[in-house]
C-alpha positions as CSV (number, residue, x, y, z in Angstrom):
1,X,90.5,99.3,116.8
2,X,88.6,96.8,114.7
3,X,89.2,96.0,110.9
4,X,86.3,98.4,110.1
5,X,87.1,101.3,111.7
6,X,91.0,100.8,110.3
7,X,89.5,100.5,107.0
8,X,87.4,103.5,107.1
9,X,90.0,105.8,108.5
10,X,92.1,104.8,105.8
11,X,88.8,105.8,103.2
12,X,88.6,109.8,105.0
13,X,92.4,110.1,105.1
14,X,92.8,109.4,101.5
15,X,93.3,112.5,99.1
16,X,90.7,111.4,96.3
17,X,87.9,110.3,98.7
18,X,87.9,112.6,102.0
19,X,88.4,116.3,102.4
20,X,88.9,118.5,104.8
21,X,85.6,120.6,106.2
22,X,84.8,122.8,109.2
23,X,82.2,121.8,111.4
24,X,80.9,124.3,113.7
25,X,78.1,123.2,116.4
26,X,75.1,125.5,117.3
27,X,76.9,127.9,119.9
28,X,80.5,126.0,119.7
29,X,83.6,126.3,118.2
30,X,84.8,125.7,115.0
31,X,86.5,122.3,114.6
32,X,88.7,120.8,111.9
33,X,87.5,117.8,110.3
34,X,87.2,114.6,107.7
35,X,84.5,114.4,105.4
36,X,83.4,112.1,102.4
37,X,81.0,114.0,100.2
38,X,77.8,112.7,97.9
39,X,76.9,114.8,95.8
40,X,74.0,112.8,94.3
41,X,70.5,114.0,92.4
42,X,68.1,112.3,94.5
43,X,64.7,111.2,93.1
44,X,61.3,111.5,95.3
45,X,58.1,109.8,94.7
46,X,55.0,112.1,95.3
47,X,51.9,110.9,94.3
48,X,52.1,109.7,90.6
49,X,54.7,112.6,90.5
50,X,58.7,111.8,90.5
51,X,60.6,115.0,92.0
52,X,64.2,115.4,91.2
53,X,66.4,117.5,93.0
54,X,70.2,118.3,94.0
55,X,71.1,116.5,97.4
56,X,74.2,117.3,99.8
57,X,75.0,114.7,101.6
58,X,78.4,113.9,103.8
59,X,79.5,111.3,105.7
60,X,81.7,112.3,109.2
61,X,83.2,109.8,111.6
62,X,81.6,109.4,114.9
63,X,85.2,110.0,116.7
64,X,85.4,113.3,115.0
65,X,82.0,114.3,115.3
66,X,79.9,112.6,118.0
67,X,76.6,114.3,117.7
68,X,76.0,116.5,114.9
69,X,72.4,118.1,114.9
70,X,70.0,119.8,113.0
71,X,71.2,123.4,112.6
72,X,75.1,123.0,112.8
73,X,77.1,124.6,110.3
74,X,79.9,122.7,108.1
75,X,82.3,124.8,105.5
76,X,83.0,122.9,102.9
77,X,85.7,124.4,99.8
78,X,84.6,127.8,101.0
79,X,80.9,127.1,100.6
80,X,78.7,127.0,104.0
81,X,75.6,125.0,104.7
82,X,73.6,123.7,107.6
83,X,72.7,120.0,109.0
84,X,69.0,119.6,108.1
85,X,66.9,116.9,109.5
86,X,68.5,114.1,111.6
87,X,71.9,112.9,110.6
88,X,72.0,108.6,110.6
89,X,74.6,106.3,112.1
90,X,75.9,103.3,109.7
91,X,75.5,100.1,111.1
92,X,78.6,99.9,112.9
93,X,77.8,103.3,114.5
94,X,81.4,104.5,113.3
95,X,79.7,106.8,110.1
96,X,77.3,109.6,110.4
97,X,75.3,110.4,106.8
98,X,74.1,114.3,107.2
99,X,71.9,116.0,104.5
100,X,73.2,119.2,104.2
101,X,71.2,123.0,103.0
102,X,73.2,126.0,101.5
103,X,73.8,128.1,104.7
């Protein structure tokens, strides 16, 4: 297991940082797993315009998750939402980023 990948299990097993959240494939099974959420305001060009809005986003590990799609469901503290558009892999293709939808 390389440095990175020691370093970022460390970062979803910590208390303050990752959380526990269900992730539940189109037609599978529910499965335990870790998640770091961002729950940033996100700010969108259009036009001469500037758009804010609320953004969902969470990172999962790759060995956890290995190919999350548009449409799956993950519980979060109770509150359910869906994978919307295509998650992204991090550079070191260990991190998925998903942008998440109130279920």
């Amino acid at each position: 297991m390389s440095a990175v990948a020691m370093a970022l299990d460390a970062l979803f097993a910590d208390g303050n940082i990752g959380r526990e959240a269900i992730y539940t494939p189109a037609g599978g099974a529910p499965v335990l797993v870790r998640v770091v959420t961002r729950r940033a305001d996100d700010i969108t060009g259009f036009g001469d315009a500037r758009l804010w809005s609320e953004t969902t986003r969470v990172d999962l590990r790759v060995a956890e998750v290995p190919t999350p799609r548009p449409g799956d469901r993950m519980e979060i503290d109770g509150e359910a939402f869906l994978i919307q558009g295509e998650p992204a892999r991090d550079r070191e293709r260990l991190v998925w980023t998903v942008d998440l939808r109130p279920a």
